[in-house]
N, C-alpha and C positions, 0 to 999 in steps of 0.2 A: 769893751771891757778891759781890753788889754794898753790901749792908749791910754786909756781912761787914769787906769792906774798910773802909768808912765806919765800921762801928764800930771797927774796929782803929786806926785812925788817930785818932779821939776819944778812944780811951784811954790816948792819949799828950798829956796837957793841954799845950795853949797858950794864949797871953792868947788870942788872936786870937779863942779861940772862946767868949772869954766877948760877944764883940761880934759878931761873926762877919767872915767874910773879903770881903764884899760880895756882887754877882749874880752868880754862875755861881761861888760859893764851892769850887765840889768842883775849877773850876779854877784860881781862883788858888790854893787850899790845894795842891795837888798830890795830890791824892788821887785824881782822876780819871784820872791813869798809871798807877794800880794796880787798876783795872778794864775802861779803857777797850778793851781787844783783844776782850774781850766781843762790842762793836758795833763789828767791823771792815768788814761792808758797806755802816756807812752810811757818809755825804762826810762828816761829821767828827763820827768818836767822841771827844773830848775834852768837849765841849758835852753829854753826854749826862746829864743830873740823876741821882741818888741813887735815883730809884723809890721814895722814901717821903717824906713830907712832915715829918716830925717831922726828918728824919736830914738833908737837905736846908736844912731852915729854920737848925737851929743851922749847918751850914758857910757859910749865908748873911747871914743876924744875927745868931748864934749862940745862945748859951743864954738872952739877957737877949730876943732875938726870938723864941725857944721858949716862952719864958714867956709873953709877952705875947699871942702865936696862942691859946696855951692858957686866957689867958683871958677872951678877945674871943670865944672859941667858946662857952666855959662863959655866958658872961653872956649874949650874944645865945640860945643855945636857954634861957635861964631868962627872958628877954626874952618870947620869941614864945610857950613853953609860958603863962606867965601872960596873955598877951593870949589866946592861945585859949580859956582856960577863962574868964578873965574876961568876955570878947566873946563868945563860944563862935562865933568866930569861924573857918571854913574856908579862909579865908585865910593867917590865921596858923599854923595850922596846915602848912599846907600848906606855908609858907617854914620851920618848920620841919624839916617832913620834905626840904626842899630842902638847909637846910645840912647836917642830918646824912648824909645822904649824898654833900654835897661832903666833908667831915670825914672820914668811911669811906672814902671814893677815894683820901686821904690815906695808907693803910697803904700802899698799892702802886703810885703814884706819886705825886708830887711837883706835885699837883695841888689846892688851888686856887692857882697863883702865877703870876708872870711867867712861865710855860711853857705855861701856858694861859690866854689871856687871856680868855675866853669864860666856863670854868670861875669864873677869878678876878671877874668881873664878876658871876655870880651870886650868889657868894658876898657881896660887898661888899653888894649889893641885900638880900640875906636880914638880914646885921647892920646895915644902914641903916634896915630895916624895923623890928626889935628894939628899935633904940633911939629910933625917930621918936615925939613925942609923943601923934598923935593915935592913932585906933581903926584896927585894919585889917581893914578889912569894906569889900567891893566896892562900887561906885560904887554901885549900881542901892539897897543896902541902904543906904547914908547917904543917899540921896535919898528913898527910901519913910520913913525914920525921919525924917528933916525936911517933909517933905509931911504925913506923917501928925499931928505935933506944931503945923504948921499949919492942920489941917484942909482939907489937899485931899481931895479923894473918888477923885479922878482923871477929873474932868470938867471941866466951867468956869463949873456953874453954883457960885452961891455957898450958902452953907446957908442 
Protein backbone atom coordinates (compact mmCIF):
# COMPACT_ATOMS: atom_id res chain seq x y z
CA UNK A 1 0.00 0.00 0.00
CA UNK A 2 2.81 2.13 0.81
CA UNK A 3 5.09 1.63 -2.25
CA UNK A 4 2.11 1.49 -4.05
CA UNK A 5 1.56 4.97 -3.51
CA UNK A 6 5.17 6.04 -3.77
CA UNK A 7 5.40 4.23 -6.92
CA UNK A 8 2.19 5.98 -8.27
CA UNK A 9 3.39 9.23 -7.60
CA UNK A 10 7.00 8.63 -9.25
CA UNK A 11 5.30 7.68 -12.32
CA UNK A 12 4.09 10.99 -12.77
CA UNK A 13 7.79 12.70 -13.45
CA UNK A 14 8.87 15.78 -11.84
CA UNK A 15 12.25 17.75 -11.92
CA UNK A 16 12.25 17.53 -8.31
CA UNK A 17 12.91 13.99 -8.56
CA UNK A 18 15.75 13.97 -10.52
CA UNK A 19 17.39 15.83 -7.35
CA UNK A 20 15.15 14.75 -5.04
CA UNK A 21 12.70 16.88 -2.61
CA UNK A 22 15.15 16.88 0.47
CA UNK A 23 14.88 14.91 4.18
CA UNK A 24 11.51 13.70 4.84
CA UNK A 25 10.94 13.87 0.86
CA UNK A 26 7.66 11.67 1.09
CA UNK A 27 6.71 15.00 3.02
CA UNK A 28 7.54 17.69 1.33
CA UNK A 29 6.71 15.84 -2.08
CA UNK A 30 3.10 15.21 -0.65
CA UNK A 31 2.98 11.81 -1.13
CA UNK A 32 2.91 11.02 2.37
CA UNK A 33 -1.10 12.20 2.38
CA UNK A 34 -1.81 9.49 0.33
CA UNK A 35 -0.72 6.84 2.77
CA UNK A 36 -0.27 8.34 5.87
CA UNK A 37 -4.02 7.13 7.52
CA UNK A 38 -2.28 3.80 7.35
CA UNK A 39 -0.33 5.03 10.79
CA UNK A 40 -3.12 6.74 12.41
CA UNK A 41 -2.09 5.65 15.99
CA UNK A 42 0.93 6.88 15.87
CA UNK A 43 1.55 10.98 17.09
CA UNK A 44 2.42 11.90 13.70
CA UNK A 45 1.78 9.72 10.63
CA UNK A 46 2.99 12.25 8.19
CA UNK A 47 6.78 11.69 9.20
CA UNK A 48 6.33 8.06 8.46
CA UNK A 49 9.13 7.00 5.59
CA UNK A 50 8.54 4.96 2.45
CA UNK A 51 9.40 1.37 4.17
CA UNK A 52 11.98 0.76 1.42
CA UNK A 53 15.09 2.43 0.87
CA UNK A 54 15.52 2.49 -2.76
CA UNK A 55 11.72 4.43 -2.92
CA UNK A 56 12.68 6.68 -0.18
CA UNK A 57 16.30 7.64 -1.22
CA UNK A 58 14.82 8.97 -4.79
CA UNK A 59 11.81 11.19 -2.90
CA UNK A 60 14.87 12.28 -0.76
CA UNK A 61 17.88 12.91 -3.33
CA UNK A 62 16.16 11.62 -5.96
CA UNK A 63 17.34 9.52 -8.78
CA UNK A 64 20.94 11.23 -9.14
CA UNK A 65 21.04 10.02 -4.97
CA UNK A 66 19.59 6.49 -6.07
CA UNK A 67 22.47 6.27 -8.19
CA UNK A 68 25.11 7.15 -6.31
CA UNK A 69 23.77 4.66 -2.95
CA UNK A 70 23.74 2.21 -5.67
CA UNK A 71 26.95 2.65 -6.30
CA UNK A 72 28.74 3.26 -3.11
CA UNK A 73 27.14 -0.23 -2.10
CA UNK A 74 28.47 -1.94 -5.28
CA UNK A 75 31.93 -0.75 -4.83
CA UNK A 76 32.37 -1.05 -1.13
CA UNK A 77 31.08 -4.87 -1.03
CA UNK A 78 33.59 -5.29 -4.20
CA UNK A 79 35.94 -3.18 -1.70
CA UNK A 80 35.72 -5.64 1.37
CA UNK A 81 34.99 -8.99 -1.04
CA UNK A 82 38.64 -8.28 -2.43
CA UNK A 83 40.31 -7.54 0.99
CA UNK A 84 38.93 -10.85 2.27
CA UNK A 85 40.21 -12.93 -0.27
CA UNK A 86 43.24 -10.94 -0.74
CA UNK A 87 43.82 -10.86 3.24
CA UNK A 88 41.75 -13.93 3.75
CA UNK A 89 40.87 -11.81 6.21
CA UNK A 90 37.59 -12.45 8.76
CA UNK A 91 37.30 -9.20 9.28
CA UNK A 92 36.53 -8.22 6.05
CA UNK A 93 34.61 -10.37 5.58
CA UNK A 94 32.58 -10.02 8.23
CA UNK A 95 31.90 -5.93 7.40
CA UNK A 96 30.95 -7.48 4.48
CA UNK A 97 28.37 -9.62 5.44
CA UNK A 98 27.46 -6.39 7.65
CA UNK A 99 26.66 -4.13 4.71
CA UNK A 100 24.83 -6.69 2.93
CA UNK A 101 22.50 -7.10 5.32
CA UNK A 102 22.19 -3.21 6.10
CA UNK A 103 21.47 -3.26 2.07
CA UNK A 104 18.73 -6.10 2.33
CA UNK A 105 16.91 -4.17 5.48
CA UNK A 106 16.66 -1.75 2.71
CA UNK A 107 13.78 -3.74 0.79
CA UNK A 108 11.54 -3.08 3.86
CA UNK A 109 12.43 -0.20 5.32
CA UNK A 110 14.17 2.84 4.74
CA UNK A 111 17.03 1.88 6.57
CA UNK A 112 20.29 2.54 6.56
CA UNK A 113 19.38 6.57 6.69
CA UNK A 114 18.70 9.40 8.74
CA UNK A 115 15.72 7.30 10.28
CA UNK A 116 18.17 5.24 11.81
CA UNK A 117 21.10 6.59 12.83
CA UNK A 118 22.50 3.55 14.40
CA UNK A 119 21.87 1.45 11.30
CA UNK A 120 23.25 4.42 9.22
CA UNK A 121 26.52 4.52 11.35
CA UNK A 122 27.30 1.08 10.54
CA UNK A 123 26.86 1.36 7.35
CA UNK A 124 29.22 4.38 6.87
CA UNK A 125 31.88 2.28 9.07
CA UNK A 126 31.38 -0.92 6.67
CA UNK A 127 32.09 1.55 3.43
CA UNK A 128 34.83 3.40 5.40
CA UNK A 129 36.40 0.12 5.85
CA UNK A 130 36.10 -0.80 1.90
CA UNK A 131 37.69 2.04 1.09
CA UNK A 132 40.56 2.62 3.81
CA UNK A 133 43.92 1.92 2.49
CA UNK A 134 45.46 -0.24 4.83
CA UNK A 135 44.64 -4.34 5.47
CA UNK A 136 41.67 -5.15 7.74
CA UNK A 137 42.90 -7.73 10.02
CA UNK A 138 42.42 -7.36 13.69
CA UNK A 139 44.81 -5.78 15.89
CA UNK A 140 46.16 -8.94 17.70
CA UNK A 141 47.11 -10.30 13.74
CA UNK A 142 48.94 -6.86 12.53
CA UNK A 143 50.91 -7.12 15.74
CA UNK A 144 51.82 -11.02 15.47
CA UNK A 145 52.69 -10.13 11.62
CA UNK A 146 55.02 -7.12 12.81
CA UNK A 147 56.64 -9.00 15.91
CA UNK A 148 57.08 -11.80 13.89
CA UNK A 149 58.88 -9.81 10.86
CA UNK A 150 60.84 -8.49 13.69
CA UNK A 151 61.79 -11.40 15.38
CA UNK A 152 60.01 -11.39 18.52
CA UNK A 153 59.47 -14.92 20.00
CA UNK A 154 57.32 -13.44 22.54
CA UNK A 155 59.67 -13.23 25.32
CA UNK A 156 62.38 -10.73 26.07
CA UNK A 157 65.18 -12.62 25.57
CA UNK A 158 66.98 -11.57 22.48
CA UNK A 159 67.99 -14.30 19.85
Amino acid sequence: MIWDAVLGFLRHPHVEQIYGYGVYGQLQSGVVYSYSYLFGDTLQPIYEHAHNLALQTVLDFGYVGLASLAFLVVRSAQGLEHRARLNDSAAALAMLALLLVLALSGTTESYPSYFSLDTLALFVLSCATASSNGDVRSPSAEAHTRDAAAGYRGDLRPR
